[in-house]
C-alpha positions, 0 to 999 in steps of 0.5 A: 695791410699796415696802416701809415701816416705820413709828414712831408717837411721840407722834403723830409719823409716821416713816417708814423709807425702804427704796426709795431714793424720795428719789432724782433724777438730774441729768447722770447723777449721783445726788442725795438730797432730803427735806424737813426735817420741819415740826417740826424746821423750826427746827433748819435753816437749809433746809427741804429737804435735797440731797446729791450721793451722787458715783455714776451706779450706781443700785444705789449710790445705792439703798443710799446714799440708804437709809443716809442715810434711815435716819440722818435717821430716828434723828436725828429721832428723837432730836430729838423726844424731847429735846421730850418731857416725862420720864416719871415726873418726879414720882417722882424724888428732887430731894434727892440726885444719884447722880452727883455724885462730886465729880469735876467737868470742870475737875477733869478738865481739871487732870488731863488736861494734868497726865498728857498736857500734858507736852512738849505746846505752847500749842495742845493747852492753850489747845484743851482750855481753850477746849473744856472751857469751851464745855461748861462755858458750855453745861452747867455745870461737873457731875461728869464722869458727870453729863452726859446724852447729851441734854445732850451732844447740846444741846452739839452743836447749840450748836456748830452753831448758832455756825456751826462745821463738821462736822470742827470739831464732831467735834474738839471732842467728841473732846477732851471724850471723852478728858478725861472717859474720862482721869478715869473710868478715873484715879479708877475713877469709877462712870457713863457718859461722855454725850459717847460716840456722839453723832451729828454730822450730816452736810451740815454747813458746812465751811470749806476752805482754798483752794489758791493758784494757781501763777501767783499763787505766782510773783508772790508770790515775785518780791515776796518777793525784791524786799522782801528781809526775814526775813517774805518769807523765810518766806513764801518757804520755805513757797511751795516746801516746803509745810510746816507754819508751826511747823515752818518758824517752828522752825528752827534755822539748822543745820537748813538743809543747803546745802553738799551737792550737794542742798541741803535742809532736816533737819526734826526735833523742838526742845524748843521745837517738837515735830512734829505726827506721827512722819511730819513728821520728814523731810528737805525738798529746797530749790530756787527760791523756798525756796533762795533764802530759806535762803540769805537766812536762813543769811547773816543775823544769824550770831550767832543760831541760829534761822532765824526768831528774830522767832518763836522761842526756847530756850523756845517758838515763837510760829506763832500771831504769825507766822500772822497777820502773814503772813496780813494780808500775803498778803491783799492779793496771794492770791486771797479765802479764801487763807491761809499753809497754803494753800501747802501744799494747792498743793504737793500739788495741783503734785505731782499736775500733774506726775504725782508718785506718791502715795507720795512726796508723801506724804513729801514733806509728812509726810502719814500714808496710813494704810498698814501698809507706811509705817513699814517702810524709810527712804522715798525718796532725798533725790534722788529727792525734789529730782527731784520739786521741780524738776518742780513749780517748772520747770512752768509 
């Protein structure tokens, strides 16, 4: 006999699933379907939930589906209490406010890019304006400890409802944690930070960027050698360097090694472009398409040092501008749902289909792998590194 538990809430019936009972099977593989509650049809765009829970062990999947069940249930739960009436509304004082310590969220803004805005690029501080006031549009502009896990919650299915991610969700409430926990701790402010813990749900909406075929990456790169101009180029180099758009926008012309016997690229921090992690500083070997276009670039301008003067200076680089000439290029000659950093999720998917162990593409895109060992030696040989490169660009 399957074992239930059971909560009764204002005439609410949750059931605690412990048997696994909303598992099937499909070609072998597990899925978890449950139905969304008729009362909180309204908070889904389906009336039935289906996860893939990646196993043929039905032990696995038991466990998973359980966990899953039990992360539903709490959800749900919270959800039905956000309906219900506060208890003893009639006794609470409407003429003070105990947490209003005159501290508010754009105070707290101010104050975070005042202590963490230094050195920071135009991302960090149009993202924490741009949060702050998602927050600000949703809940008002309170004192920091004033807001509610409830209101934090109505924030998050604010975010939901206009269509972002999961990941997307969870930077947005990272951000607004850290601002909040910055003023707590600058201003030893009394109160709880509601932003802590809120539960984001799983089977959200991701958009993912679509890797570039390598067929495609040819007819790109024979386009960009027949036009010949500084955006080709810079299309060129991120076809087979996989970097980031800042950091290629970035360079300086003496960042670009030719004169050696294995020509490669020095990508390390500028005043006006710092590196995304300590990982990104790396050396970048250059062969087809990305030497041919530094080789363009070197020969271009000798007056100006940067490689991409178009985008950058002694001040800032301007990768958002880039970003969108690029992109409306590429339009019209990548697949649908194609982007600039798509050539990057093709670089570690041509590294992969040569075989490339992870740890080297993992150097070689400045990826973190999270290991304890990353930081320990130098990392592999330049030329190691350039065996690998041609790999990807002589395999067909």
């Amino acid at each position: 006999m399957h074992k239930l538990s059971v909560c009764i809430l204002a005439g609410y019936k949750l059931v605690y699933n412990h048997s696994g009972k909303y598992l099937t099977q499909s070609n072998g593989i597990y899925y978890f379907i449950r139905r969304v509650p008729t009362d909180l049809s309204d908070q889904y765009k389906s009336n039935k939930i289906k996860l893939s829970l990646r196993t043929r062990n039905p032990s696995k999947a038991n466990r998973c589906a359980r966990s899953i069940t039990q992360r539903l249930d709490d959800y749900w739960l919270g959800l039905r209490l956000q309906k219900l009436d506060i208890p003893a509304m009639n006794l609470i004082r409407m003429d003070i406010n105990d947490t209003d310590n005159g501290f508010r969220l754009s105070d707290a803004l101010d104050l975070y890019l005042k202590l963490k805005g230094i050195d920071k690029d135009k991302t960090f501080i149009r993202t924490a304006h741009r949060n702050t006031e998602y927050v600000i549009q949703v809940l008002g502009n309170k004192s920091v400890t004033a807001y509610s896990s409830s209101e934090a919650a109505r924030f998050r299915d604010w975010l939901i409802n206009k269509g972002m991610g999961k990941s997307t969700v969870k930077r947005v409430f990272s951000s607004i944690r850290s601002i909040i926990n910055l003023a707590i701790k600058e201003h030893g402010l009394e109160g709880n930070n509601g932003f802590l813990g809120t539960f984001i749900p799983d089977g959200l909406r991701e958009t993912t960027r679509k890797p570039i075929p390598v067929d495609v990456i040819r007819d790109i790169q024979k386009t960009c050698k027949e036009m010949d101009d500084d955006l080709r180029w810079l299309i060129a180099l991120l076809s087979d360097t996989g970097m980031r758009l800042g950091e290629a926008v970035g360079l300086l012309k003496s960042d670009i090694i030719l004169d050696t016997d294995t020509p490669h690229l020095n990508l390390i921090p500028h005043p006006w472009r710092r590196l995304k992690t300590i990982g990104s500083e790396r050396k970048i070997p250059l062969v087809g398409a990305s030497l041919w276009s530094t080789k363009r670039v070197k020969q271009s301008d000798t007056a100006n040092q940067f490689a991409f003067p178009r985008y950058c200076n002694e001040q800032t680089h301007n990768s958002n501008s880039a970003s969108a000439a690029l992109n409306k290029w590429l339009r019209t000659h990548a697949p649908e749902g194609c982007v600039v950093h798509s050539f990057r999720h093709s670089l570690r998917d041509r590294l992969r289909a040569v075989e490339c162990p992870k740890e080297i593409i993992d150097q070689i895109g400045g990826w973190s792998s999270g290991d304890v060992g990353e930081s320990y030696g130098e990392g592999f040989p330049l030329i190691n590194l350039s065996d690998w490169f041609h790999k990807i660009v002589d395999f067909h």
